[in-house]
Gaussian input, Z-matrix of N, CA and C with variables (Angstrom, degrees):
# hf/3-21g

backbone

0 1
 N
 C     1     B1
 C     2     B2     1     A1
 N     3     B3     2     A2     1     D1
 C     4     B4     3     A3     2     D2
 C     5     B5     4     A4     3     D3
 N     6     B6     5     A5     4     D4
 C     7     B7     6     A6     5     D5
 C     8     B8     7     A7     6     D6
 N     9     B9     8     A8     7     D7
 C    10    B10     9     A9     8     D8
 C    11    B11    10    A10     9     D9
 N    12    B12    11    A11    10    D10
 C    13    B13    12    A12    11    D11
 C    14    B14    13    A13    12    D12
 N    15    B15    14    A14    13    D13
 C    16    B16    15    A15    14    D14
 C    17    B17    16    A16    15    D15
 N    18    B18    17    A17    16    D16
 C    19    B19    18    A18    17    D17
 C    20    B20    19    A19    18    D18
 N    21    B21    20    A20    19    D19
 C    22    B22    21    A21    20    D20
 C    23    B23    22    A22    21    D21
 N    24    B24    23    A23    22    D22
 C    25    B25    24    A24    23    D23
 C    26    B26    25    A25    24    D24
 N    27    B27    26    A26    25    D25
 C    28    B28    27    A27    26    D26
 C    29    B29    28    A28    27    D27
 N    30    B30    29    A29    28    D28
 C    31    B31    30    A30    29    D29
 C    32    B32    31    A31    30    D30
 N    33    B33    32    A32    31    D31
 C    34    B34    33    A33    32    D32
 C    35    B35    34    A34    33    D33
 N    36    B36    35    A35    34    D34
 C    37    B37    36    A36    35    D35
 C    38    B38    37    A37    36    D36
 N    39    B39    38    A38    37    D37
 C    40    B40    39    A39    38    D38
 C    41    B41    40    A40    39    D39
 N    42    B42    41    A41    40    D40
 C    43    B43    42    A42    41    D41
 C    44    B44    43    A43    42    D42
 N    45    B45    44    A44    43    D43
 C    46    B46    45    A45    44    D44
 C    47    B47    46    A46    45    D45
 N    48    B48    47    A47    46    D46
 C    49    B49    48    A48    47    D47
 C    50    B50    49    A49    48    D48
 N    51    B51    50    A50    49    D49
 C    52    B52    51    A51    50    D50
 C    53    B53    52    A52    51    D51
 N    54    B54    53    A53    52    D52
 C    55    B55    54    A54    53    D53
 C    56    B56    55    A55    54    D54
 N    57    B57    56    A56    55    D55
 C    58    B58    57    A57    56    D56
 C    59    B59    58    A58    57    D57
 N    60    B60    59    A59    58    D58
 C    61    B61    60    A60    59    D59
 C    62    B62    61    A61    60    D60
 N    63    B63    62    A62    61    D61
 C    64    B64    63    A63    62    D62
 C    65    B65    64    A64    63    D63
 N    66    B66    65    A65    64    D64
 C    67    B67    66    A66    65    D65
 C    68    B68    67    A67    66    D66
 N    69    B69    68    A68    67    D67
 C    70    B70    69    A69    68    D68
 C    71    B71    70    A70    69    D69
 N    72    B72    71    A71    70    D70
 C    73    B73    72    A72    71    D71
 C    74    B74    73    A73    72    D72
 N    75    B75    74    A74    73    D73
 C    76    B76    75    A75    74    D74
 C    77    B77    76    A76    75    D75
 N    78    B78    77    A77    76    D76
 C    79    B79    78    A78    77    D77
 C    80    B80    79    A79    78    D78
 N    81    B81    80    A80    79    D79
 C    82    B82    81    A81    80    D80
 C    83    B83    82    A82    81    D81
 N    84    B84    83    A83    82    D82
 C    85    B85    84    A84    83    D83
 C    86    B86    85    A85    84    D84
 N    87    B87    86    A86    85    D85
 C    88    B88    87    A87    86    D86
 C    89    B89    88    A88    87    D87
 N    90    B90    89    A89    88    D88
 C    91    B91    90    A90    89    D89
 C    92    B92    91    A91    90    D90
 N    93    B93    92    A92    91    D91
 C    94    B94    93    A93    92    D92
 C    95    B95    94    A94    93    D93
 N    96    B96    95    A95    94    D94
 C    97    B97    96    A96    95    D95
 C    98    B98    97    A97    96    D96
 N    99    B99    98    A98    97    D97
 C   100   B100    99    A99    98    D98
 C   101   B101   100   A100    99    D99
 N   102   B102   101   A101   100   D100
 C   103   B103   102   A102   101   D101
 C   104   B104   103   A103   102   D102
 N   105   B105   104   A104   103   D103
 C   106   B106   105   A105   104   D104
 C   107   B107   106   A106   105   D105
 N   108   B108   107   A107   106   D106
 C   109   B109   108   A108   107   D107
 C   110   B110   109   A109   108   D108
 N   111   B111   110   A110   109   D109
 C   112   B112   111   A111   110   D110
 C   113   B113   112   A112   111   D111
 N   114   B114   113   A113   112   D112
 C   115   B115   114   A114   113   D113
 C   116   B116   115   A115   114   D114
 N   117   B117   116   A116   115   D115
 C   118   B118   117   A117   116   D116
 C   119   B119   118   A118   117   D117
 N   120   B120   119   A119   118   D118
 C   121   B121   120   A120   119   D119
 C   122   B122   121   A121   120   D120
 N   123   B123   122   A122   121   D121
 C   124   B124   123   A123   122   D122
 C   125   B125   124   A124   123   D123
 N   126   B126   125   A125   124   D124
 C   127   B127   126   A126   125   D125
 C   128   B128   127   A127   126   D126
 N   129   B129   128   A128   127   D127
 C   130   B130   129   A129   128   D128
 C   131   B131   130   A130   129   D129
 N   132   B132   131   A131   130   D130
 C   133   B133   132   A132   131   D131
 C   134   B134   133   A133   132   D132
 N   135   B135   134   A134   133   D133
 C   136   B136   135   A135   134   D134
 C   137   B137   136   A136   135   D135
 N   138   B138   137   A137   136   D136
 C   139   B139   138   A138   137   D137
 C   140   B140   139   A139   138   D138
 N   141   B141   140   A140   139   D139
 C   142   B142   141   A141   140   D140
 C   143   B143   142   A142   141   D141
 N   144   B144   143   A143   142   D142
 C   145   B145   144   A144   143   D143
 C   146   B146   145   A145   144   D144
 N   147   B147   146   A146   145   D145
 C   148   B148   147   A147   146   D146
 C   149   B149   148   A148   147   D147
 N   150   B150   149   A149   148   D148
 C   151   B151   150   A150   149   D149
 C   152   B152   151   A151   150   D150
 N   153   B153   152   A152   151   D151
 C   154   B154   153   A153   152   D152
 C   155   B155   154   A154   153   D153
 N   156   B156   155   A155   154   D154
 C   157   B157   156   A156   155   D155
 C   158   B158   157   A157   156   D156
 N   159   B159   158   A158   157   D157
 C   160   B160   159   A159   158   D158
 C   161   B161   160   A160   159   D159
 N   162   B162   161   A161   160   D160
 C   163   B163   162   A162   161   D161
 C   164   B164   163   A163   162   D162
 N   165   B165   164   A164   163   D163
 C   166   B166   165   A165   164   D164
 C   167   B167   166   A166   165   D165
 N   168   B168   167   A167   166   D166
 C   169   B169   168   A168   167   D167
 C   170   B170   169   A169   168   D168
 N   171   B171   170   A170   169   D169
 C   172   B172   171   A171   170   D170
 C   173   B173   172   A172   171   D171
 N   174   B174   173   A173   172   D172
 C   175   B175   174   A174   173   D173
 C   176   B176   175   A175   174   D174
 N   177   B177   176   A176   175   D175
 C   178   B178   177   A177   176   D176
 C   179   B179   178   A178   177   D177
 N   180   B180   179   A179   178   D178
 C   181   B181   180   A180   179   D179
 C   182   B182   181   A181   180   D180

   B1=1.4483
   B2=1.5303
   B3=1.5376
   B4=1.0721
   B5=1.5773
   B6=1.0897
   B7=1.4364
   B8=1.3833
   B9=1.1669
   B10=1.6140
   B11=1.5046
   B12=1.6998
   B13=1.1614
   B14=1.6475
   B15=1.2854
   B16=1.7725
   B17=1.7052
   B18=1.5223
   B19=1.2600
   B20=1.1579
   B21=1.8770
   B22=1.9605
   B23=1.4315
   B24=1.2892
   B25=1.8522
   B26=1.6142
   B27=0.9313
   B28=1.0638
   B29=1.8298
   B30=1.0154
   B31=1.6764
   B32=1.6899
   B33=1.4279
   B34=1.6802
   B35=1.7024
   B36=1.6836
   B37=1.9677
   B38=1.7088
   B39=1.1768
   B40=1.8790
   B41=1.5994
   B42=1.1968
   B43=1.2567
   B44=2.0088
   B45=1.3980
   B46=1.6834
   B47=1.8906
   B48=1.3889
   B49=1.7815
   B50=1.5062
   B51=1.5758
   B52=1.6007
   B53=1.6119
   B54=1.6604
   B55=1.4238
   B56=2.0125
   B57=1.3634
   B58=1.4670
   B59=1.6021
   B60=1.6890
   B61=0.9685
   B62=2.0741
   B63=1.0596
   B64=1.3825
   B65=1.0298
   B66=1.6795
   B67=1.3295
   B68=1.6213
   B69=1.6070
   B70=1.8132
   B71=1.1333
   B72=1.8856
   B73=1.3808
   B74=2.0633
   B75=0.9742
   B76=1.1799
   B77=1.7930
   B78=1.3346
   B79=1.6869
   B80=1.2480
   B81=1.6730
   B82=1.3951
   B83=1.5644
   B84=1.5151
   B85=1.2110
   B86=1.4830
   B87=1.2967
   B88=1.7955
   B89=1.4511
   B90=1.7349
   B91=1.8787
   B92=1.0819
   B93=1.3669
   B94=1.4269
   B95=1.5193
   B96=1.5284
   B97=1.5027
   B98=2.0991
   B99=0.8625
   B100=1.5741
   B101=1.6093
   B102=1.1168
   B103=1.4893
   B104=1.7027
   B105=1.1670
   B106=1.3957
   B107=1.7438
   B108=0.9990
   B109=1.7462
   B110=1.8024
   B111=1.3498
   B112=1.6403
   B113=1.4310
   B114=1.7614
   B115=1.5219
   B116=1.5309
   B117=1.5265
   B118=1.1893
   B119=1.4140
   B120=1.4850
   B121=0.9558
   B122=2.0148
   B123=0.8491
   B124=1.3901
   B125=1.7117
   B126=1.5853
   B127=0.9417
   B128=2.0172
   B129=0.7741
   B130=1.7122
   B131=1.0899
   B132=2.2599
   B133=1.6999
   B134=1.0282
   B135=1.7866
   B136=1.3242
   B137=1.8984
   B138=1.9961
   B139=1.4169
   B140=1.7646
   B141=1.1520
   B142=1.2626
   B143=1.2980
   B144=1.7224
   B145=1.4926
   B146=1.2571
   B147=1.5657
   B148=1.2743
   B149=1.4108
   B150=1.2219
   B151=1.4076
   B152=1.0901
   B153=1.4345
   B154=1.6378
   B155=1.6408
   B156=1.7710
   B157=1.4909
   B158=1.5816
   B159=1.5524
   B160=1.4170
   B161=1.7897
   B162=1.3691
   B163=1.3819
   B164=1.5485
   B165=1.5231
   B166=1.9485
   B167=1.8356
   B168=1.0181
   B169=1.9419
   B170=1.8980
   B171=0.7139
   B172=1.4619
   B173=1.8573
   B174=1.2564
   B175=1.4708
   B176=1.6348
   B177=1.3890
   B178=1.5752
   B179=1.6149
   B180=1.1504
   B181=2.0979
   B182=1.5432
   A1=112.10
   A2=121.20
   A3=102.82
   A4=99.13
   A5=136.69
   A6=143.07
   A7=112.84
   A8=121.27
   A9=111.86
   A10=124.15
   A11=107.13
   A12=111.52
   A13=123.20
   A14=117.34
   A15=121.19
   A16=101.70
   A17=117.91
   A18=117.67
   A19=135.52
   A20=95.98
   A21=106.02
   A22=109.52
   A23=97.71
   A24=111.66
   A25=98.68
   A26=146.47
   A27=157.55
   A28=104.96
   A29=111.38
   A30=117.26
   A31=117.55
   A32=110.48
   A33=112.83
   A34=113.10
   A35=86.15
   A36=91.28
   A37=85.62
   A38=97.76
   A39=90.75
   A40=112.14
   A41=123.63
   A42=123.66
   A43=117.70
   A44=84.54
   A45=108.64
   A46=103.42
   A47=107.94
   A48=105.40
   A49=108.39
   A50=113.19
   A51=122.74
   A52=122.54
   A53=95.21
   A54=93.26
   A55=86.76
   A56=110.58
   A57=112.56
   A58=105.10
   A59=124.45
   A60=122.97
   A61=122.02
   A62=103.66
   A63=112.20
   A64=141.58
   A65=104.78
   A66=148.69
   A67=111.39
   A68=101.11
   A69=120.73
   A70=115.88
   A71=103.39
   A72=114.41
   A73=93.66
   A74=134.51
   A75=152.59
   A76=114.41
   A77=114.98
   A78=92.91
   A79=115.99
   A80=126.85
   A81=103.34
   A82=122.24
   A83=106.71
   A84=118.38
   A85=133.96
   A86=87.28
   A87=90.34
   A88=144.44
   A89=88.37
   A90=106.18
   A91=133.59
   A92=128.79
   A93=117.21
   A94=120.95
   A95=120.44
   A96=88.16
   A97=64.48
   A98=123.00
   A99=120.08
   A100=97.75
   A101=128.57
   A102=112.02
   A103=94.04
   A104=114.32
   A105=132.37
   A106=102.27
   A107=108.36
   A108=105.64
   A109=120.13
   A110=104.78
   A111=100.17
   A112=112.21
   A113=100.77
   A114=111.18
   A115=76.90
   A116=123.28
   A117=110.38
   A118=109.38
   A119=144.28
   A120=144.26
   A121=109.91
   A122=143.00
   A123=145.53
   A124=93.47
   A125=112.61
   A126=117.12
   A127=121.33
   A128=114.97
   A129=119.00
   A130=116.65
   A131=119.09
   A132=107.05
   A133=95.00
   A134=149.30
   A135=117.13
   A136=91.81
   A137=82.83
   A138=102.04
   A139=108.89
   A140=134.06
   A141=149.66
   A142=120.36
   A143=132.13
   A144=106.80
   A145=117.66
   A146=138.32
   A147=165.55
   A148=106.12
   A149=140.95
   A150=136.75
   A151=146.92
   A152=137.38
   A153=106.21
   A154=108.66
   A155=97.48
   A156=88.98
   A157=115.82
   A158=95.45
   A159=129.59
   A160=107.05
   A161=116.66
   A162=118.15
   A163=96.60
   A164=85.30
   A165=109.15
   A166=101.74
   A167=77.28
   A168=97.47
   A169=106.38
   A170=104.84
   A171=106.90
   A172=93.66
   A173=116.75
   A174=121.67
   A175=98.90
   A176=94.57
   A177=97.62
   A178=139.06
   A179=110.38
   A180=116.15
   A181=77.78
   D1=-22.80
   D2=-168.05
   D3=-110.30
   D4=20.43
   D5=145.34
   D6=-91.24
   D7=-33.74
   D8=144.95
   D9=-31.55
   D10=-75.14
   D11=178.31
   D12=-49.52
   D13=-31.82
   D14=-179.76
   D15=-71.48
   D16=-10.57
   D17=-161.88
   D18=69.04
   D19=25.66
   D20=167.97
   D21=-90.64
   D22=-171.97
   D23=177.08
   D24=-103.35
   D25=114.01
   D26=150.93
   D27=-5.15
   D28=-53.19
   D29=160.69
   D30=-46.60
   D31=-18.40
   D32=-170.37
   D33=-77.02
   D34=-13.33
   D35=-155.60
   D36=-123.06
   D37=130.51
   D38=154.90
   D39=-110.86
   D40=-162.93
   D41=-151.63
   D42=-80.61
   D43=-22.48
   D44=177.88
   D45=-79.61
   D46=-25.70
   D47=-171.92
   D48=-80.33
   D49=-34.84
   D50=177.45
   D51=-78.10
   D52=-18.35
   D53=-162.56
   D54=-88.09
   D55=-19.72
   D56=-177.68
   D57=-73.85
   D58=-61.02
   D59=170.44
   D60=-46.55
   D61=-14.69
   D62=165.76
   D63=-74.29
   D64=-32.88
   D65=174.32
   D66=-58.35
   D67=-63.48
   D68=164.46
   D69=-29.00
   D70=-66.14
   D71=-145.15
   D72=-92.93
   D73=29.04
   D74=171.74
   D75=-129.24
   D76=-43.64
   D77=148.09
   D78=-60.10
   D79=-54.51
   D80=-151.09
   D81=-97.09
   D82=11.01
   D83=141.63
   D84=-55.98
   D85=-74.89
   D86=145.00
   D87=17.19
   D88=-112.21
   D89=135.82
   D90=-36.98
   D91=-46.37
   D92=172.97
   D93=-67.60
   D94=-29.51
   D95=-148.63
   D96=-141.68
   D97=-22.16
   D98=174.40
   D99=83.25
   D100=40.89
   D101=157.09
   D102=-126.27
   D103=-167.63
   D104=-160.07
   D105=-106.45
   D106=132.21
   D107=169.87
   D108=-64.31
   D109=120.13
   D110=-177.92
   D111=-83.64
   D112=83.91
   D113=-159.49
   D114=-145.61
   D115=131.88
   D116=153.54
   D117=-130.41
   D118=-171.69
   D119=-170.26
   D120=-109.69
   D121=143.69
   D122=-168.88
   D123=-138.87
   D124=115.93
   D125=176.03
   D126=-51.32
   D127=162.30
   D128=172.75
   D129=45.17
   D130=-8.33
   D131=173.43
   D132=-119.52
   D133=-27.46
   D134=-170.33
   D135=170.07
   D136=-128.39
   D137=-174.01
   D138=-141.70
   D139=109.49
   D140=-168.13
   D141=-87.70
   D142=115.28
   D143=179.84
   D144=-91.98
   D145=119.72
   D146=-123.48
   D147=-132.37
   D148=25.14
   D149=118.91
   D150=-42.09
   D151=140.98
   D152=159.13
   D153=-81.57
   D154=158.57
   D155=164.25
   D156=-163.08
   D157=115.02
   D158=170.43
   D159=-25.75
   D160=125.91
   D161=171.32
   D162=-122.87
   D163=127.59
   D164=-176.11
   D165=-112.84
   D166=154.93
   D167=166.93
   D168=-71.83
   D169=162.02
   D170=-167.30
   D171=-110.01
   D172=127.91
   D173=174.75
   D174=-48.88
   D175=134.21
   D176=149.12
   D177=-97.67
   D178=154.10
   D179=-149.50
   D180=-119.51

């Protein structure tokens, strides 16, 4: 999914290119804001986002 999202083919990245690009985007998260990315790794399927997250009603306009 998340070579989807960059707009690759899933064929472009093997398992060593995502786990590096993962690597990045978890330092410089990091650095920026000093908490940890709620990204964790799940052996043999991928990468999981590991937050909780609150579902609200949407204001009405």
């Amino acid at each position: 999914d998340i070579a989807n999202a960059l707009g690759k083919t899933v064929g472009g990245y093997d398992d060593r290119s995502i786990d590096a690009v993962m690597a990045r985007l978890r330092r410089k998260v990091h650095t920026a804001t000093n908490e940890n990315l709620p990204i964790r790794a799940v052996r043999s399927v991928g990468y999981v986002f590991a937050a909780p997250v609150e579902a609200r009603a949407r204001p009405e306009t």
